[in-house]
Kinemage of the C-alpha trace (Angstrom):
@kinemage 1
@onewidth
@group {chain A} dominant
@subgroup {mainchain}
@vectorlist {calphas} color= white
{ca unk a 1} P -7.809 65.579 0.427
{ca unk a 2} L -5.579 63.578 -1.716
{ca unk a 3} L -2.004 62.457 -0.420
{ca unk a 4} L 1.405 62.622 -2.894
{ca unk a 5} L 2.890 59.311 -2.818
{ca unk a 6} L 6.658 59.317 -3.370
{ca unk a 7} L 7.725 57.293 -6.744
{ca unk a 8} L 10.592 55.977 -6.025
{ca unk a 9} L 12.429 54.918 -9.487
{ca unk a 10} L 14.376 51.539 -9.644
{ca unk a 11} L 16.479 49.199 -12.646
{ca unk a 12} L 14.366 46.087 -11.939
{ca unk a 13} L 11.023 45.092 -9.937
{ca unk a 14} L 12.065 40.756 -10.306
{ca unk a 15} L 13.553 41.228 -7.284
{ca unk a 16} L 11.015 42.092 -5.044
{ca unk a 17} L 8.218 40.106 -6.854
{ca unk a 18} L 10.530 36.998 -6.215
{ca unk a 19} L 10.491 37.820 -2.549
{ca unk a 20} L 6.540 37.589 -2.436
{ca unk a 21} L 6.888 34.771 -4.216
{ca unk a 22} L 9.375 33.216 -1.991
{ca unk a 23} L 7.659 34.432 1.062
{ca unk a 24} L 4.464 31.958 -0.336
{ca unk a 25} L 6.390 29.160 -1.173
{ca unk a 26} L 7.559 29.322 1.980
{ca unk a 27} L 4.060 29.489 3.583
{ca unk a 28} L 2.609 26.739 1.350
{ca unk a 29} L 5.500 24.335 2.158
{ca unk a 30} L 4.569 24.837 5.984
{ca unk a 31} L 1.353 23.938 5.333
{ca unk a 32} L 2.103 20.958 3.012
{ca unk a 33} L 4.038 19.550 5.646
{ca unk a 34} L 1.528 20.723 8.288
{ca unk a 35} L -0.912 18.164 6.452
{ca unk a 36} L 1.466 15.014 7.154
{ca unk a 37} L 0.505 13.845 3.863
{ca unk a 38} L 2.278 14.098 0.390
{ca unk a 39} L -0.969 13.062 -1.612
{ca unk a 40} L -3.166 15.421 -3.529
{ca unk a 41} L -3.377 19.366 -2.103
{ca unk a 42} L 0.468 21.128 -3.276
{ca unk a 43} L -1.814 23.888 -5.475
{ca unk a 44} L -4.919 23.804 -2.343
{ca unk a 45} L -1.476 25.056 -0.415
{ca unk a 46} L 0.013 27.452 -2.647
{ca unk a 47} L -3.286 28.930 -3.006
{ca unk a 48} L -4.372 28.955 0.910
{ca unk a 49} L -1.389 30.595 1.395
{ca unk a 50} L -1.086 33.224 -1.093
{ca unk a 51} L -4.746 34.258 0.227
{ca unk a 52} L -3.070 34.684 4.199
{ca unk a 53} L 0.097 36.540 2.996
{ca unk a 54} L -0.867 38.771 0.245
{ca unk a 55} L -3.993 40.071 -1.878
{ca unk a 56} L -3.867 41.242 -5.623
{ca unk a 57} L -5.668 45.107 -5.230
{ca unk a 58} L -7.953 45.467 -8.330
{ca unk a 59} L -5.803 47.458 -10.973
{ca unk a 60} L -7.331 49.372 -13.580
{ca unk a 61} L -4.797 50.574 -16.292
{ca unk a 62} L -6.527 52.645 -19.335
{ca unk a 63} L -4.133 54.626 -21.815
{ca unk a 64} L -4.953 58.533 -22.405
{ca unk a 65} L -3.468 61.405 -24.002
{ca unk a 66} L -0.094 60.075 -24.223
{ca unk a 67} L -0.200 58.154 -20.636
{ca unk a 68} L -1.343 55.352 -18.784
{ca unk a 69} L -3.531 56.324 -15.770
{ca unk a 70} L -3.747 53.507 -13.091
{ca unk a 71} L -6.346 53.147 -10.563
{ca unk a 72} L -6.204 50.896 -7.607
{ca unk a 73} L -8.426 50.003 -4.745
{ca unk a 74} L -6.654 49.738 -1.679
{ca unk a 75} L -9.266 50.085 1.175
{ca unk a 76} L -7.495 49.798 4.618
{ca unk a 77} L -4.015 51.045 3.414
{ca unk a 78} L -2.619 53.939 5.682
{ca unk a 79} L -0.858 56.268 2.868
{ca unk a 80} L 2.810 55.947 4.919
{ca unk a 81} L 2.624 51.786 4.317
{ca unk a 82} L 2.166 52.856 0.239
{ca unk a 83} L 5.662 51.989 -1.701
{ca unk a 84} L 4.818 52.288 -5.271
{ca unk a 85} L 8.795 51.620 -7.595
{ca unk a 86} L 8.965 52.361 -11.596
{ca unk a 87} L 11.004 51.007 -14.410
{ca unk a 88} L 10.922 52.077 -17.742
{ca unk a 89} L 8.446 49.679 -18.262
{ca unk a 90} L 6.593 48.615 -15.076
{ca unk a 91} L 4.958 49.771 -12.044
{ca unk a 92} L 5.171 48.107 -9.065
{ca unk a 93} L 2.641 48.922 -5.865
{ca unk a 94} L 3.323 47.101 -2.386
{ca unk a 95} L 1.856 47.943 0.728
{ca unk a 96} L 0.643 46.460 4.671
{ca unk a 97} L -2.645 46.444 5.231
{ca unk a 98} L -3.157 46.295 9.164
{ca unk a 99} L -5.899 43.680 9.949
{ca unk a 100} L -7.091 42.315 13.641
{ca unk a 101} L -6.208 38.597 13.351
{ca unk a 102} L -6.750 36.219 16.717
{ca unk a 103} L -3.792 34.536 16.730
{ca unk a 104} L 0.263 34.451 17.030
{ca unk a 105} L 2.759 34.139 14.198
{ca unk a 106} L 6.023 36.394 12.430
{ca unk a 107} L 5.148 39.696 11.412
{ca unk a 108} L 8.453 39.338 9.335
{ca unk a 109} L 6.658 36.718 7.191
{ca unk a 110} L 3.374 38.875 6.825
{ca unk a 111} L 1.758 37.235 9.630
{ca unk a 112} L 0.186 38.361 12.650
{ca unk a 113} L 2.226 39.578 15.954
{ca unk a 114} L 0.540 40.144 19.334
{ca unk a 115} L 0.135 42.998 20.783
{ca unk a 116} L 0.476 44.612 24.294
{ca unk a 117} L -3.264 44.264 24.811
{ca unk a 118} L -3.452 40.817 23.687
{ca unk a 119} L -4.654 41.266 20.796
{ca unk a 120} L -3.020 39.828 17.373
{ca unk a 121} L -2.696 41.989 14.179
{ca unk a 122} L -1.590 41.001 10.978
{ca unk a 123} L 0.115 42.690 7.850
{ca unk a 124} L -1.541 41.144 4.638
{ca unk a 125} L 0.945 42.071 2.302
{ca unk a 126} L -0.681 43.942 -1.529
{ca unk a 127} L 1.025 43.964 -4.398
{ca unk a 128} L 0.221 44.589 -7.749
{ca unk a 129} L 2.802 44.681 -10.792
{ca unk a 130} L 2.207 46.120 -14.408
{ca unk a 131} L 3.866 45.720 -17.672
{ca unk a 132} L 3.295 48.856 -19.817
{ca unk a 133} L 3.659 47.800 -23.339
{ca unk a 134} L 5.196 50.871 -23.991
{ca unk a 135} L 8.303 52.696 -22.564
{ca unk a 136} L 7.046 55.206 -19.792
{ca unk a 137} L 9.233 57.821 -18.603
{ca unk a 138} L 10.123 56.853 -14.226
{ca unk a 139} L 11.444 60.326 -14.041
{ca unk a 140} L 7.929 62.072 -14.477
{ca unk a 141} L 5.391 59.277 -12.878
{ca unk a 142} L 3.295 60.605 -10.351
{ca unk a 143} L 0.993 58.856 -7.571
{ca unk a 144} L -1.649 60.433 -5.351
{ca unk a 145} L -3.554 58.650 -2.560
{ca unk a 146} L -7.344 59.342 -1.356
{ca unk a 147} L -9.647 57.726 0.533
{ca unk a 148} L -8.416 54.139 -0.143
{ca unk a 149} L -7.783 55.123 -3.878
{ca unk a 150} L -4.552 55.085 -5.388
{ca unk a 151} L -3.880 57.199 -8.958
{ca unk a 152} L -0.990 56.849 -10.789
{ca unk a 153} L -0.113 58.767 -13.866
{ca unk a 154} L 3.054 57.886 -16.094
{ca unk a 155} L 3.583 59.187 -19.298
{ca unk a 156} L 4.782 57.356 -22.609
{ca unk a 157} L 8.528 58.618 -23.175
């Protein structure tokens, strides 16, 4: 049975892409200086930790009967951790994705807490962000979540 997501509607998504973003930078300058080094490796870091805080979903975006229907894959993804925002020009889709992970870091930074049991479990953080080349109208976007499978619908104003 498929789940309504609520679309929330917003001026600007810069903000919270520059947060992931920021979030990264902050990772991969952790690790730079982890490696006690400054030679060769800045982009190996950037890259290592984009992978540990955050995965790109794969997006498919066609354009139909005066809309744009977006599909994502988000396997893992409990519906409640789904925050999908809209401009009148963009979509943007975040979400947690719950993961066993063995060890101890700040789930504030996407990375794993520990449990009660012992266990570790971390929050890889998705995101995906689209630029319609057309205006879209926020007010009638809708999303609907199955199975792993996100659907979005917004039509062209």
């Amino acid at each position: 049975m498929a789940r309504e997501i609520a679309v929330r509607r917003t001026h600007s998504i810069l903000d919270e892409v520059a947060q992931i973003h920021e979030m990264i930078r902050r990772r991969a300058f952790e690790m730079f200086e982890s490696r006690g080094d400054s030679s060769f490796g800045e982009m190996d870091d950037w890259l290592n930790a984009e992978r540990e805080l955050s995965l790109q979903p794969k997006l498919e975006v066609r354009r139909s009967d005066g809309r744009f229907e977006i599909e994502a894959d988000l396997p893992g993804v409990d519906p409640r951790d789904l925050d999908v925002k809209v401009t009148g020009q963009d979509v943007l889709i975040t979400a947690h994705r719950h993961e066993a992970a063995p060890t101890q870091k700040s789930k504030a930074e996407g990375k794993p807490e520990v449990k009660e049991d012992g266990r570790a479990e971390s929050f890889l953080k998705l995101f995906g962000a689209i630029h319609f080349p057309e205006v879209i109208d926020p007010e009638a976007v809708k999303a609907e979540y199955r199975k792993g499978h996100l659907r979005l619908t917004a039509p062209i104003a």
